[in-house]
N, C-alpha and C positions, 0 to 999 in steps of 0.2 A: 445495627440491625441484628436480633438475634433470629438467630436459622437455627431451629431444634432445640435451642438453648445450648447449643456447642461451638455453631462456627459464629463468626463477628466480620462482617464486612467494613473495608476497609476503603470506600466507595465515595469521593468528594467531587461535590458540584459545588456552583455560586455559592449556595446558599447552606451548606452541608444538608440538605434533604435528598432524601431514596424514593426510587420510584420503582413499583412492582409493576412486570407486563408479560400478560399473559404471550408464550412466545407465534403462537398459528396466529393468532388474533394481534395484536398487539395493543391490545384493550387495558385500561387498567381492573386489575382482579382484587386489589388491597382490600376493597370491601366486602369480600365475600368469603363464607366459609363453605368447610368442609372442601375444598374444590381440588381434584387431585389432575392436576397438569403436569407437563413442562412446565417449567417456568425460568422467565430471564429478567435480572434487575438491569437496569441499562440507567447511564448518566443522562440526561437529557443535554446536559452542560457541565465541563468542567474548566475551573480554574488553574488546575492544578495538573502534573506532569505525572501522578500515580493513580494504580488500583492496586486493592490488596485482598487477602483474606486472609484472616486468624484464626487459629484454633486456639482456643481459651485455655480445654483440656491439658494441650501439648504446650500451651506457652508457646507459640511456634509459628509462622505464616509464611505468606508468597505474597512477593512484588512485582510488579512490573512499570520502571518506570521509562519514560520518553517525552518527547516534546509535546506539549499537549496543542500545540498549532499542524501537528504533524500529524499525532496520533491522537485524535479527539476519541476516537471510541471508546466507549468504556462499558464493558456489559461484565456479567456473572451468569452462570445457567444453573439450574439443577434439574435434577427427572422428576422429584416430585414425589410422595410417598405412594404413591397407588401399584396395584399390581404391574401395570408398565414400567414406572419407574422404578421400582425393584429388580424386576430382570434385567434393565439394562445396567442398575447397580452391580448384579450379580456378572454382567458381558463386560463389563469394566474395571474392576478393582477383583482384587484378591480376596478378601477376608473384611475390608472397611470402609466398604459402602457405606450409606451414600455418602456421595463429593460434591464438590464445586467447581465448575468449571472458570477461570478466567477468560477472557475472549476480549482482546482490543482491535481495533480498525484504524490499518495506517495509511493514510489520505482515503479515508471513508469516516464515517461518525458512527457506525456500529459492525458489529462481525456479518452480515448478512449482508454490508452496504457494499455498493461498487463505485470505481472510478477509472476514468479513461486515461488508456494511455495512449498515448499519439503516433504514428511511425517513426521508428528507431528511438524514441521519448525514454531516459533515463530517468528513472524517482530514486530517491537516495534516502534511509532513515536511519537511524540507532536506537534500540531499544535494548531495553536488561530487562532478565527476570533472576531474582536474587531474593534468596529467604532470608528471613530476621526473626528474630523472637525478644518476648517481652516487654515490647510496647505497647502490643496491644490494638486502642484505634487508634493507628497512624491519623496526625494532619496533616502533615507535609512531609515528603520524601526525594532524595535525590539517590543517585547513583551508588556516594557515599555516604547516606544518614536518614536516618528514619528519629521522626522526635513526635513524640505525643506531650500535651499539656493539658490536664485535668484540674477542676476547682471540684473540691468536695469536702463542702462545708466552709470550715474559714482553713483549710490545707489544700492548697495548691503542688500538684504531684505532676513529678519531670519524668519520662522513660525515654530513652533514645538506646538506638543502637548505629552502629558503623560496618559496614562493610569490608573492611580493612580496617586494618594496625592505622590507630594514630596516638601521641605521647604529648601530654600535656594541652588538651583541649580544654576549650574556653566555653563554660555553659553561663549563658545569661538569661533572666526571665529581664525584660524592663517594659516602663509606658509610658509616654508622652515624658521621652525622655530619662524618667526615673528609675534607675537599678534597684527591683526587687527581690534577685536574688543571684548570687554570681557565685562560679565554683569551678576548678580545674580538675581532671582525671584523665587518666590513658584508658582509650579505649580498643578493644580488640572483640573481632565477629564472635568469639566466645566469650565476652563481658559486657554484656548489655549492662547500661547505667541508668539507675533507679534516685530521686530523691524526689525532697518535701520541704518547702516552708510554712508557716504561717502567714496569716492574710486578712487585712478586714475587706479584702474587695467581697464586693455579692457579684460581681460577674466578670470574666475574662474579655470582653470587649476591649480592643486595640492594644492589648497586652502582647508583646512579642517574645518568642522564645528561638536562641539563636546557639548553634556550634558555629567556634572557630578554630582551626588549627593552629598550632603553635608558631605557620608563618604567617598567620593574619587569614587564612581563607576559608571562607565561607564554607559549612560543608552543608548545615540546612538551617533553614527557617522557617517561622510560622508565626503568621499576625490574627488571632483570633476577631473573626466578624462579626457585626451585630448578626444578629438573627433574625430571617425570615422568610416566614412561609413561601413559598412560588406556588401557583396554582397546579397541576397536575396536567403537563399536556396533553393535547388533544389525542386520539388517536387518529393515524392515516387513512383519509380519505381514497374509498374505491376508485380507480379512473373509471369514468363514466363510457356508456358505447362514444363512439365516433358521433353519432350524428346529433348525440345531444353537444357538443363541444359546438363554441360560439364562432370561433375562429381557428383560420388554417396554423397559425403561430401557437396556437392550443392542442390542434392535432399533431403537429409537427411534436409537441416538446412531448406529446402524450408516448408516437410511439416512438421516441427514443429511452422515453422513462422505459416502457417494456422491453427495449433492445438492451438496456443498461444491464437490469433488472433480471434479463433472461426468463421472463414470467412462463410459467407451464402452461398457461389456460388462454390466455389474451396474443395476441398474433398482432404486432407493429403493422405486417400487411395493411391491415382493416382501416389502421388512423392517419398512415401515407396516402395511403390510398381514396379515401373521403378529402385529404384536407387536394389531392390533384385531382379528383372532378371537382373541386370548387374553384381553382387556381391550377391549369394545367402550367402553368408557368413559374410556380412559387420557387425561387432555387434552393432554401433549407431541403424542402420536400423532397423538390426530383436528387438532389445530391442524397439526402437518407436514404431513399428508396433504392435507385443506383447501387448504392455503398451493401445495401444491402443483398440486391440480387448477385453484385458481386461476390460477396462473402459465400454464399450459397452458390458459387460455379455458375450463374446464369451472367457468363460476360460478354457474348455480345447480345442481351438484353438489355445490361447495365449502360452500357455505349451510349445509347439513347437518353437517357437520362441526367449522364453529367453532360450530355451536350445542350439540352434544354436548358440546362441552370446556368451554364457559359452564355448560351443565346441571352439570355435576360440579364446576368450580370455585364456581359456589354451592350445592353440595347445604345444608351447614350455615356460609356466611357468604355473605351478597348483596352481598359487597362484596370480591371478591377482590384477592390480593397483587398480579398483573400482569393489565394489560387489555389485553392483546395479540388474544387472541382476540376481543376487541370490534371493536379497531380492522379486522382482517384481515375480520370481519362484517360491518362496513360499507363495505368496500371491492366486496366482492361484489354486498353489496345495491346500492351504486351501480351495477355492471356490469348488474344487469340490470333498471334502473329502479325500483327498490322506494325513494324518495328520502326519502319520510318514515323508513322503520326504518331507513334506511343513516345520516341524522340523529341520531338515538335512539341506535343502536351506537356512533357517532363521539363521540357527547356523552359516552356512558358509558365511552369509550377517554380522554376527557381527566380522569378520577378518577385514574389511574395515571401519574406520571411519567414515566417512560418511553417514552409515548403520548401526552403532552398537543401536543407542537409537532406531531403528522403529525394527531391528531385535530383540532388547534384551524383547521390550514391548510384542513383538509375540509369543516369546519361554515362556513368562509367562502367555498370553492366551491360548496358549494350553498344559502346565502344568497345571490351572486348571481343564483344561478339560479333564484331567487325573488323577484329584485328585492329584497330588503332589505340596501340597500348599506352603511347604518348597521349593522347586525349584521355586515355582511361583514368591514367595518372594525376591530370591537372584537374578533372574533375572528382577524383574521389578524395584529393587534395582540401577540395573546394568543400567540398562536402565534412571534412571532419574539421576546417575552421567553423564550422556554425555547430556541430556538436563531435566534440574531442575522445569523447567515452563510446561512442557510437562501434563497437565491435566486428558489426559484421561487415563496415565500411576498414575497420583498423585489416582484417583479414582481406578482404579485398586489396587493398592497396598492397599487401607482403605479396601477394598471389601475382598482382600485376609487376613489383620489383623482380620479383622471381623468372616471371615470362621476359622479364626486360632484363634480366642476368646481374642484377643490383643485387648486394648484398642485403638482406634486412633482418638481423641477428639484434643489431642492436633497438630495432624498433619492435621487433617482436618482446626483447625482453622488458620494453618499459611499459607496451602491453599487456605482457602478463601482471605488471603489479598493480595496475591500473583493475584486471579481472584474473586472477591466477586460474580461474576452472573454466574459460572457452574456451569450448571445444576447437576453434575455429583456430583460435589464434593457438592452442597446442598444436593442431594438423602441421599448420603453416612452419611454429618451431622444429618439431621433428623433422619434417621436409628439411630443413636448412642442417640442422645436426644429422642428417642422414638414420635417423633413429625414432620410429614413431612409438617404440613401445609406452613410451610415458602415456603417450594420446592414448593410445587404445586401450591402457587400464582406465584411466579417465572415463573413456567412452562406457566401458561394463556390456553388458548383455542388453542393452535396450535398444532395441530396433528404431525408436523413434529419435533416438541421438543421432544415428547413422545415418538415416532420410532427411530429418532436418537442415545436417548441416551438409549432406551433398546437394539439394537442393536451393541451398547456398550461393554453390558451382554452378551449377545448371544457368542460375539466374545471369550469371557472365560467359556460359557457354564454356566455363571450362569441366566439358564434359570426361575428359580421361583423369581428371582428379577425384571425379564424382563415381566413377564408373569403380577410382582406386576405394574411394572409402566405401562403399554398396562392399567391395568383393572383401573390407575387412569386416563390416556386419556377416556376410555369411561364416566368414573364418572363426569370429569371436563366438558368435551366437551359437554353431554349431560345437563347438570344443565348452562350452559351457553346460 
């Protein structure tokens, strides 16, 4: 795709075709001229673990590659030539406007998309971004290797480059089995490798071009596809008002699209709240709606609501499939003091799977807060066999050795390598080494690190720890 006749995106889907979308709208705009937007080219789909852009001029580009099951997103931006997008070229760059932005989405499908994370929920990914030069349009890219493969005319032309130093790599072109062209060179991030055979092919169809290293391993590949058009998707459909939606299971999923979504204009209120005067008993519903007025401070409103959806998930079983709505019960019940049924609900959130490590971490917050440190322990125990990385349960648990006169030097440090920057589990460290300065260069000037993680404390009642880290936010923030 040429942009201005300079830059060359570097942008692979199924079928190697690009799609232009205008970005407010998300309309296609391909067919129209003169139009001076934003604008974002997005993958609808890819095959493939990269995005890139080139500059032709420079011989020169950016990569970014990752799991494409991970990282499906794949968009490009630019401002667009119009008097807007000039000045923001001008608010952005020094002297070489206009640019391109890269923009991917990891467990989302595009830069704007969102995804849920669950309580205490760890997501994990690895991506690079790594420049190359002189290949050009990349097909396939890994960590270590970028290789382009071009037919032009009856000359078929190899470009790759490498990331790193490698010595005596193996370049092969073959097809249905056949070596069409085979060659070894060292390659190094400053010697991008260039060649050319002859060909009577008229098209690269299931032709493979492959690096191997001199101990047999793969550094990239690329099997050229047939080709073919995709149709141009659809653009995204408005959600409708509430009361044209046919069903409460339509309103349901509508206003959690807007909860995802965080839409400016449209208010989840309106389609919770239509699909419960239709089904004042629906439990998706009153559990959204609930979750929701919790998030917004209104908790003993919420109250009400996860207990309608308990009512109807055990009309005829007392023992329901998912104990979500326990656990989000007892989160409430804690907000507004009720600490025994906030226990009760917690306990019966650890029946369900999917709620045992957020309920098991709660039953050990409010064991401390009852002094029973030994409980606090077997359940915040319990709590990190169902999720191990869980941090602010890892810090709990040093807090409760701590109150229990146990040493935990050695569980903090395996901690740390698990996350070397929480905050939590620095506090905890320094506590034990008698020396918190490391935490509190850590922490810096930001008042919200310091509430955070006292808030932490509070949540076990260990208010003179919380009361310690409040009085280093004044100390830090004021000497800053």
């Amino acid at each position: 795709m040429d942009h201005g006749k300079r830059a060359v995106s570097t942008f692979p889907i199924a079928t190697g075709e690009y799609y232009k979308y205008d970005y407010s709208e998300g309309i296609d705009i391909s067919c129209y001229r003169n139009i001076e937007v934003p604008t974002s080219y997005m993958a609808a789909h890819s095959d493939y673990d990269f995005i890139g852009n080139f500059d032709e001029q420079k011989d020169a580009g950016l990569l970014h590659v990752a799991d494409h099951h991970i990282s499906p997103g794949k968009k490009q931006w630019t401002w667009g030539n119009s008097d807007f997008g000039q000045a923001w070229d001008r608010n952005l760059t020094d002297e070489d406007g206009p640019y391109i932005e890269l923009m991917t989405g990891v467990y989302a499908d595009n830069q704007p998309d969102f995804t849920w994370l669950k309580p205490y929920e760890e997501k994990t990914f690895t991506q690079y971004f790594m420049p190359y030069k002189h290949v050009g349009r990349v097909k396939n890219a890994t960590k270590d290797a970028a290789v382009n493969l071009e037919l032009r005319g009856l000359t078929c032309k190899i470009k790759a480059y490498t990331s790193g130093s490698f010595e005596n790599v193996s370049i092969r072109v073959f097809k249905n089995g056949a070596v069409l062209f085979a060659d070894r060179a060292n390659f190094a991030p400053t010697k991008p490798y260039d060649a050319s055979f002859s060909t009577e092919l008229s098209e690269l169809t299931d032709c493979t071009v492959s690096l191997t290293d001199c101990n047999g391993r793969l550094l990239v590949s690329y099997t050229e596809a047939s080709p073919k058009l995709e149709p141009t998707p659809e653009p995204a459909d408005a959600l409708p008002p509430p009361e044209q939606l046919k069903s409460t299971e339509e309103l349901y999923l509508g206003g959690l699209h807007l909860e995802q979504y965080r839409h400016a204009t449209f208010s989840p209120d309106d389609y919770y709240l239509e699909g419960l005067k239709r089904d004042p008993s629906d439990i998706r519903l009153n559990n959204a709606y609930g979750l929701l007025q919790y998030r917004r401070g209104n908790f003993a409103e919420s109250i009400g609501y996860f207990q309608k959806a308990i009512e109807k998930q055990t009309w005829k079983n007392p023992n329901p499939y998912s104990c979500e709505c326990y656990f989000n019960l007892g989160l409430a019940l804690t907000m507004i003091g009720d600490l025994d049924a906030a226990f009760d609900a917690f306990y019966k959130s650890t029946w369900s799977y999917e709620t045992q490590s957020g309920g098991y971490y709660w039953l050990s917050c409010l064991s401390c807060r009852k002094g029973d440190f030994q409980s606090a322990l077997s359940f915040i125990e319990q709590s990190l066999i169902r999720n191990w990385h869980n941090m602010k349960a890892r810090t709990l648990k040093a807090a409760i050795l701590r109150k229990l006169g146990f040493p935990s030097l050695d569980f903090l440090s395996k901690s740390r390598k698990i996350d070397p920057l929480d905050m939590g589990i620095l506090y905890e460290y320094g506590l034990q080494k008698n020396d918190v300065s490391e935490w509190e260069k850590a922490m810096g000037a930001s008042s919200h690190n310091y509430l955070e993680l006292s808030l932490d404390y509070v949540k076990a009642g260990f208010y003179d720890q919380a009361l310690a880290i409040l009085s280093a936010c004044e100390r830090t923030c004021t000497r800053m």
